[in-house]
N, C-alpha and C positions, 0 to 999 in steps of 0.2 A: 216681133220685136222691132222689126221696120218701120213697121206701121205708127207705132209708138213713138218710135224717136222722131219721125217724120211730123206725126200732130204734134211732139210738146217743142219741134225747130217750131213749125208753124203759129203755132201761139206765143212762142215768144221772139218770132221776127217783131223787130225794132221796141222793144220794151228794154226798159231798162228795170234795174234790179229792184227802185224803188216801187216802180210801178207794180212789179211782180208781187214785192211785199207786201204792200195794201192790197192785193186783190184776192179776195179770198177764194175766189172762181177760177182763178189762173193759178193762184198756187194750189189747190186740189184738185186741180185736173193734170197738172203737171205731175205730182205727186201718182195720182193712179195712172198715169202714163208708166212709171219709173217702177210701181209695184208690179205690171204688167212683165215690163221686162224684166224685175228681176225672178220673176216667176217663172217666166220661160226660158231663162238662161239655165234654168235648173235642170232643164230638159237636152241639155245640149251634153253631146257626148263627153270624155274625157280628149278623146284623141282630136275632136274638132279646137276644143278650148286649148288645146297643148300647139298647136299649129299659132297661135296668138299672144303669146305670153306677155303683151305690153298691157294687155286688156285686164284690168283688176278683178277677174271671174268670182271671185271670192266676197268681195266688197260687193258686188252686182248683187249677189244672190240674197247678201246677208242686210241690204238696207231695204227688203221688201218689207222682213221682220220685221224693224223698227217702224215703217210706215204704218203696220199693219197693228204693230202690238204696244207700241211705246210711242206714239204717235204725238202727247203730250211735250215728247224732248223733242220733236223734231225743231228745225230752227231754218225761217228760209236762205240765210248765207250758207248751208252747207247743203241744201237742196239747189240752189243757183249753181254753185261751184261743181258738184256733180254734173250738173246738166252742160255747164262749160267743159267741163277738163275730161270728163270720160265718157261723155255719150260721144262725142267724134270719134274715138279712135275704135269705140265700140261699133259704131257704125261701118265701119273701114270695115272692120273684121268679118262683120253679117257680108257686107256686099262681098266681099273676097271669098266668104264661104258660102255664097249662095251661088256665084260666079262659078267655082270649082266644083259645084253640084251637078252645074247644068249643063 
């Protein structure tokens, strides 16, 4: 899931939103970044996700679906906003629980 969050920071250092929207390479690679981790968030225990409750674990799991099956709706202002608003705090959570692992 690191790993992930880490590529789709890295491709979208210093892009902006429009840039992101016309690019059909950035927005599907961002996109299977995001399926990625919501696929492996699915993997994560109850008690470790109960330890993070600011982390939207439910939202994480449930827009892999949509990447994956209704792909049609997707739309990139709510694939952007994602990637702003909840992959940091998601991230926070992985290092804090990768932290406490080790």
């Amino acid at each position: 899931m690191l790993e992930s969050i880490r590529g789709i920071e890295k491709a979208l250092a210093g892009k902006t939103f429009r840039e992101y929207e016309r690019s059909w390479v950035l927005r599907s690679a961002v996109e299977r970044g995001i399926e990625i981790i919501s696929e492996a968030s699915r993997h994560l225990g109850r008690d470790l996700k109960a330890q993070h409750k600011d982390v939207r674990w439910k939202d994480i799991a449930g827009i892999g679906n949509i990447l994956r099956h209704d792909y049609q709706r997707v739309e990139a202002s709510i694939i952007w906003r994602a990637v702003k608003d909840d992959l940091p705090p998601l991230k926070e959570a992985l290092l804090d629980l990768r932290n406490s692992m080790e």
